[in-house]
N, C-alpha and C positions, 0 to 999 in steps of 0.2 A: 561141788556146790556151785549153783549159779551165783553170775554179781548180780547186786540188783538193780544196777540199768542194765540187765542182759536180759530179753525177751525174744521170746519165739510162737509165730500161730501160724496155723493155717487161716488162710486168708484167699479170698476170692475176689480177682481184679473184675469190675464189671466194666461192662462197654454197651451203653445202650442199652436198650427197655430188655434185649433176651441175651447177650452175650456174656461169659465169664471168661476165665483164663486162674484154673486154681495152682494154689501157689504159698509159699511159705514166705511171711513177712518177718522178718529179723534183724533186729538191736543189737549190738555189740560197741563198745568202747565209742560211743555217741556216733556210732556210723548205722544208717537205715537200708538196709534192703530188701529186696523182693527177687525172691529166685521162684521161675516157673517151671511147672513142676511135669505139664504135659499141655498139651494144646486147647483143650476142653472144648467149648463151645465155638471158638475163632476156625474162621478159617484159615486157610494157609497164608494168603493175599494178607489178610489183616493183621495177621502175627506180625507178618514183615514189616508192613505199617507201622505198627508200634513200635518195635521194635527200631526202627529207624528216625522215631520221632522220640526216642528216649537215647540217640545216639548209639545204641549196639547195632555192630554188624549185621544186617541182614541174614550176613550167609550163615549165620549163629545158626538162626532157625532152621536150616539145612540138617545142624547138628542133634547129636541126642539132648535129650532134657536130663537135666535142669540146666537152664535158661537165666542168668544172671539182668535181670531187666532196667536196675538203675541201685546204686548205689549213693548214697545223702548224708553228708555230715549235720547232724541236731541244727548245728546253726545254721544254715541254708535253708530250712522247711519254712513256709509262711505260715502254714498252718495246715493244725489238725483240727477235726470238728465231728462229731457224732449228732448227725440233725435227728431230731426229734422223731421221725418218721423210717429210721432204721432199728427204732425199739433197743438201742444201745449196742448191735449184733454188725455194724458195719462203720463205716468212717469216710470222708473225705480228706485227702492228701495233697495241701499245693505247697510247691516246692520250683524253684526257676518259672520256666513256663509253663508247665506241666502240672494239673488238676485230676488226679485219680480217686476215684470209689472202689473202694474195697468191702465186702460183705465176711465176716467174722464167723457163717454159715453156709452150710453146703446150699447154692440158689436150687430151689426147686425146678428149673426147668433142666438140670444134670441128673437127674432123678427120674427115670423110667419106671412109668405105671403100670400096672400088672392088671388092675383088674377097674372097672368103674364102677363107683358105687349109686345105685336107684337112689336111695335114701338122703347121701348126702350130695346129689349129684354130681362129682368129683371122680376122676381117675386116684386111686387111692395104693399103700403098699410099692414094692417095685425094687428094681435092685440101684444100691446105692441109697437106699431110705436110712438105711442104718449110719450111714456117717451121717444123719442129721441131727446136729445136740445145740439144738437151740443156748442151754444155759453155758455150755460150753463157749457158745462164741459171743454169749453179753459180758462173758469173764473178761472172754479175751480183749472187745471193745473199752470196759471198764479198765484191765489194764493199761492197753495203749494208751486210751484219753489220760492215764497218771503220769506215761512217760512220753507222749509229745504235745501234750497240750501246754502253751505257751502264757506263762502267768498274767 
């Protein structure tokens, strides 16, 4: 049986208007982490960047995934935030110096299109379409916002 400040999502670190880095965000005993889970959308250069600006070893990234990217006691976070314009599916994370967006959904540019449609004109379908559950990640957001949002 989970506790009930124990939570787990997939979660998708964003960086900039096209970059992710997916990844599993999780609570345990008032400690916040984010382990990454494969390289995604970054390049290699920028893993190490991050990775270096959140104090992990660089040469981490050398290594197989998953990828431990920062670890956070409840009381250190400044804040959580779900703005209005992430439809409740992603979140804001500042913590020391450190400001991260996370999407609660698989971002559509990891999502390979199969086919373009005339009608809606959109590239539509694709592989990886199927891990996209919208309702699933405004859960997840709705969860988080209960357990870091700060009264």
């Amino acid at each position: 049986m989970q506790k009930p400040n124990t939570f787990s999502s997939k979660a998708w670190l964003l960086d900039g208007p096209v970059h992710s880095l997916p990844g599993i965000l999780h609570l345990e005993d008032g400690t916040l982490s984010y382990l990454i889970l494969e390289q995604g959308t970054f390049s290699e250069r920028r893993l190490k960047e991050l990775l270096e600006t959140h104090g992990t070893n660089s040469s981490e990234s050398d290594s197989i995934f998953p990828i431990q990217l920062f670890s956070v006691t409840l009381d250190t976070i400044n804040r959580f935030h779900i703005p209005w314009y992430y439809f409740g599916a992603g979140g804001k994370l500042s913590f020391a110096k450190h400001q991260l967006r996370f999407s609660f959904v698989k971002p559509q540019n990891t999502v390979e299109p199969t086919y373009y449609s005339e009608s809606f004109m959109e590239w539509r379908g694709g592989k990886g379409q199927e891990e996209v559950n919208i309702l699933e990640g405004k859960a997840s957001g709705k969860r988080w916002k209960a357990l870091l949002a700060k009264p």
